[in-house]
C-alpha positions, -999 to +999 in steps of 0.1 A: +398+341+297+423+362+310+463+346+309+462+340+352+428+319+347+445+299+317+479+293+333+460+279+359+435+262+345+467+245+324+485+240+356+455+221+370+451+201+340+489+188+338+487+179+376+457+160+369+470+140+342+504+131+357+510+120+391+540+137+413+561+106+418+593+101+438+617+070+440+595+039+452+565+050+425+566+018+408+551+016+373+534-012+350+525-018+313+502-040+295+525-072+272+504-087+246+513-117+222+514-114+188+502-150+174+514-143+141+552-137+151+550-155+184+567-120+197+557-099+224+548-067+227+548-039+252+528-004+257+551+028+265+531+066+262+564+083+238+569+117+221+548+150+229+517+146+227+521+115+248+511+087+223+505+052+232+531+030+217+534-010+206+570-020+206+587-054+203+596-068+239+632-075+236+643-091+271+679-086+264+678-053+244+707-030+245+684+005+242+650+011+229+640+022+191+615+039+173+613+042+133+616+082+125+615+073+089+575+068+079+562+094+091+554+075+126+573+096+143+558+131+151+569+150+185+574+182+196+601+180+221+625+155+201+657+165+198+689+148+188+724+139+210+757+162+189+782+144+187+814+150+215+792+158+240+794+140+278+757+126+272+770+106+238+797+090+251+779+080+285+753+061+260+778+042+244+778+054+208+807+046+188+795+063+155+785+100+144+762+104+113+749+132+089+719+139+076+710+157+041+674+159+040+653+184+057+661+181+096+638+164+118+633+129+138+663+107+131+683+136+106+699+160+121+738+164+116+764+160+139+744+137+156+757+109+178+745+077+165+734+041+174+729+006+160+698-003+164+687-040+157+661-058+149+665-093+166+638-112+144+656-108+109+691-100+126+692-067+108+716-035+123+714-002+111+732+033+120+708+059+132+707+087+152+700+090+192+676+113+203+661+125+236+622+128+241+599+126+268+582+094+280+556+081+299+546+052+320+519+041+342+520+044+375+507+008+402+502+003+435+511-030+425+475-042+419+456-020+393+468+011+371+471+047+383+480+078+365+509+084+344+542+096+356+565+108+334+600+093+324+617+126+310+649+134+291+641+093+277+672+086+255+658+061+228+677+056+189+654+062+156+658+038+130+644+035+093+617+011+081+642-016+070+644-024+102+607-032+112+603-057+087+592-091+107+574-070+134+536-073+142+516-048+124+512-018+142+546-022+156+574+004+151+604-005+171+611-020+201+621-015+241+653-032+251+652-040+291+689-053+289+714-050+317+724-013+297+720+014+311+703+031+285+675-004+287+640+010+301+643-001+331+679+017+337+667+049+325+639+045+349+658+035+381+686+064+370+655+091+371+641+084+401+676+071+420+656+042+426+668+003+426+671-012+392+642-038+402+618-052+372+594-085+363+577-098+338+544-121+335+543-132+295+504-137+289+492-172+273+484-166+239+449-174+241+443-148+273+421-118+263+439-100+286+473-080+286+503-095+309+520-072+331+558-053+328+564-038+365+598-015+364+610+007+393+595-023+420+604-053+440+568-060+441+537-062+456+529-078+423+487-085+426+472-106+404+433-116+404+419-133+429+444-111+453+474-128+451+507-113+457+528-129+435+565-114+443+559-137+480+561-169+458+594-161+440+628-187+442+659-168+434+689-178+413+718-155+406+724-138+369+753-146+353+774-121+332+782-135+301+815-113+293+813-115+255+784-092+238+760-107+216+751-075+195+758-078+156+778-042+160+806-056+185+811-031+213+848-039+226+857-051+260+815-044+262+800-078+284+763-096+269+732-072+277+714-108+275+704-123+312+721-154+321+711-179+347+728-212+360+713-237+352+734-270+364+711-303+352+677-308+333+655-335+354+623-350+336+600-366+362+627-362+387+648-378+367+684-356+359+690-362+320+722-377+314+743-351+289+776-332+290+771-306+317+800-279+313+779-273+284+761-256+310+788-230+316+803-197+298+834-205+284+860-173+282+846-168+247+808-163+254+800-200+244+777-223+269+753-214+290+716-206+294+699-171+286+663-160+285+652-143+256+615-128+247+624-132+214+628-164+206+596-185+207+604-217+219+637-230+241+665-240+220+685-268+232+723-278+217+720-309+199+736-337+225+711-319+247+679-320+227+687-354+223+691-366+257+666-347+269+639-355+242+647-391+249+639-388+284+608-370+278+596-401+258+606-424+278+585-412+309+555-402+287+555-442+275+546-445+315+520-424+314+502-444+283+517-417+261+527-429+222+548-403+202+532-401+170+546-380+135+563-347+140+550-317+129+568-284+118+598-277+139+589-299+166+599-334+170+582-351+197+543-351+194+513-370+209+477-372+198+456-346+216+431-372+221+455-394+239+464-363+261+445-357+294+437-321+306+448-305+341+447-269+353+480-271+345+475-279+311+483-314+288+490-340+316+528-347+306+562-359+323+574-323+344+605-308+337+629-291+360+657-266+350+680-270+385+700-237+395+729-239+418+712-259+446+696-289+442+664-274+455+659-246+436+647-254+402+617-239+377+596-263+371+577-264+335+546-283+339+526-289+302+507-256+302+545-243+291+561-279+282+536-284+253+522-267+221+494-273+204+499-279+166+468-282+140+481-318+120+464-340+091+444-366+109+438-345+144+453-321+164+486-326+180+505-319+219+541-314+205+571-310+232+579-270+224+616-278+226+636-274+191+669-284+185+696-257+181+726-278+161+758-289+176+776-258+183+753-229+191+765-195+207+744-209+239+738-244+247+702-235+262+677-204+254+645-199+272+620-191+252+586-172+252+566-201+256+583-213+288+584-183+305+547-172+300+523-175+330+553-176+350+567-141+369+599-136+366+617-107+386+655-096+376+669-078+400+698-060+395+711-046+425+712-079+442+720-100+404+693-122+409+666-139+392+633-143+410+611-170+394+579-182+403+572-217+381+538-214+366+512-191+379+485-215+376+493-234+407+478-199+422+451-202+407+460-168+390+474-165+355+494-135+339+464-118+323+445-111+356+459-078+365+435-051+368+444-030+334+404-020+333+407+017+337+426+039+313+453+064+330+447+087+301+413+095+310+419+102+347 
């Protein structure tokens, strides 16, 4: 074959595979749940040749990591960040390292370096910043196209220390915090495009991936043709001016998302508690944050106890008996004693109000309750835990509550879309069309 018919013959076959994007290409990956960990995960195409990749959804994640220390790690367009240079102080670093084993993925010297964390065991390590390509699948906001190519992606390599407590087959994680170095910054910054993402956690017994969207405001299509994005409510996001990384970056404000939540209601009913515990003090304290990596919401102690109270209360109206705890969770029914809806274990609602009275998220049972395996018969436990009396933030969304529900951050306008759950579509989070594979198109 003479060198014309193969540079064309390549040419042909790199135009194939990736699509010629522009600023409105929105994109998607698949989210799965880990049962083990209760964690999420999320599929990203890294390194050259473009590898599918599990990482640890981290909602409020400063940067994304990848462990160059295993042997994971192979690429052929890596290459590391020096130190002094205008791209290493635009990412933030605050460190330089050295390297003195042979150079490669995560050891080069000079380099500029991050701290990577790993939010499950609350681990930090230094390691080096590098620059590779990336890859994400392209949407027309109903079903996968081909892949369009994130390049120049600036991620930091880490060493296997810090994946202990992940899934297995998991070797870091994608932060989508307000950085700018998060995945969905880096995305919006190559294409000039609005800072726009959502997320639809999948139930944990759906077969099916749940959805990431960056780089859109929707259409968001979800089986049987619903548009989701035309059922959102909006809220603003707070800025919660102290950091919450275990490497303190000064005068640096939370990467975490922060809504306002202003009362609790169960039934209609607003629980009766200490409500500036609702709000950021100057020190970072208060609040309410969503977080992908923490299973279950967390409620401050006066809190939890109010509310769990309140809970009970309306359930006794509804022929409901709270029998023994089980594990972490305090409040528990017999499942035989529970009816079943299409909106899961028929249970007292719960409404998180935002700053008007009528917008709230409403958490019917399919996200209010967990199932728990018990001695003597199953259990419907309240998935709330207690989270002492002086936590860094009085309330934290967890997993649980947010899955089957879209939520939509968008950062040019600091809102929060949210939808409440899904169900009440008739739709669910693992009913977008992820049936063909972009890598074989």
């Amino acid at each position: 074959m003479s060198f014309l018919h193969l540079s064309l013959f390549f040419f042909i076959f790199i135009f194939n595979r990736f699509t010629i994007i522009n600023s409105s290409t929105p994109f998607v990956a698949p989210i799965e749940t880990d049962e083990s960990t209760k964690l999420y995960t999320i599929s990203i195409f890294t390194k050259t040749p473009l590898q599918s990749t599990d990482l640890i959804l981290d909602l409020g994640g400063k940067f994304t990591w990848i462990d160059c220390a295993t042997g994971f790690y192979t690429s052929t367009t890596h290459h590391y960040i020096r130190c002094g240079t205008d791209l290493c102080d635009s990412i933030g670093s605050i460190a330089c390292s050295n390297c003195f084993r042979p150079s490669g993925p995560g050891c080069h010297n000079d380099s500029c370096a991050l701290f990577p964390e790993n939010p499950v065991i609350r681990n930090s390590v230094l390691a080096q910043a590098v620059v590779d390509s990336a890859a994400l699948t392209t949407t027309d906001g109903g079903s996968p196209g081909q892949l369009g190519v994130v390049p120049d992606f600036v991620m930091s390599c880490s060493d296997e220390s810090l994946i202990q407590g992940l899934p297995e087959g998991v070797y870091g994680l994608a932060g989508l915090g307000r950085s700018k170095t998060s995945l969905p910054a880096q995305v919006s910054s190559v294409y000039d495009s609005p800072n726009i993402f959502a997320l639809c956690l999948p139930n944990p017994s759906s077969t099916s991936p749940g959805s990431a969207f960056f780089n859109s405001a929707g259409p968001y299509y979800f089986s049987p043709g619903n548009d989701l994005s035309s059922h959102l409510f909006y809220t603003p996001l707070i800025l919660n001016p102290v950091g919450f990384t275990m490497i303190t970056y000064a005068t640096h404000p939370s990467d975490e998302y922060f809504i306002g939540v202003t009362s609790i209601a169960v039934n209609g009913k607003t629980v009766e508690f200490n409500h500036n515990l609702l709000k950021i003090n100057n020190d970072g304290f208060g609040g309410t944050r969503l977080s992908t990596v923490t299973p279950y919401t967390v409620l401050e102690s006066s809190i939890y106890r109010a509310f769990t109270k309140a809970f009970v209360n309306e359930s006794a109206g509804m022929n409901l008996t709270v029998t023994d705890p089980v594990d972490v969770f305090d409040v528990c029914y017999a499942e035989s004693d529970v009816l079943s809806t299409r909106l899961g274990p028929a249970v007292p609602t719960i409404d998180l109000v935002m700053h008007s009275d009528d917008v709230f998220w409403r958490i019917f049972g399919a996200n209010s309750m967990v199932k728990v395996a018990a001695e003597g018969g199953d259990r419907w436990c309240l998935g709330f835990v207690n989270g002492g009396d002086d936590p860094r933030t009085s309330v934290v969304i967890g997993g649980h509550q947010m899955e089957d529900n879209l939520l939509q951050f968008d950062l040019v306008s600091e809102r929060l879309g949210f939808s409440s759950s899904v169900l009440v579509h008739n739709t669910n989070c693992a009913s977008f069309n992820f049936s063909e594979d972009p890598t074989l198109r």
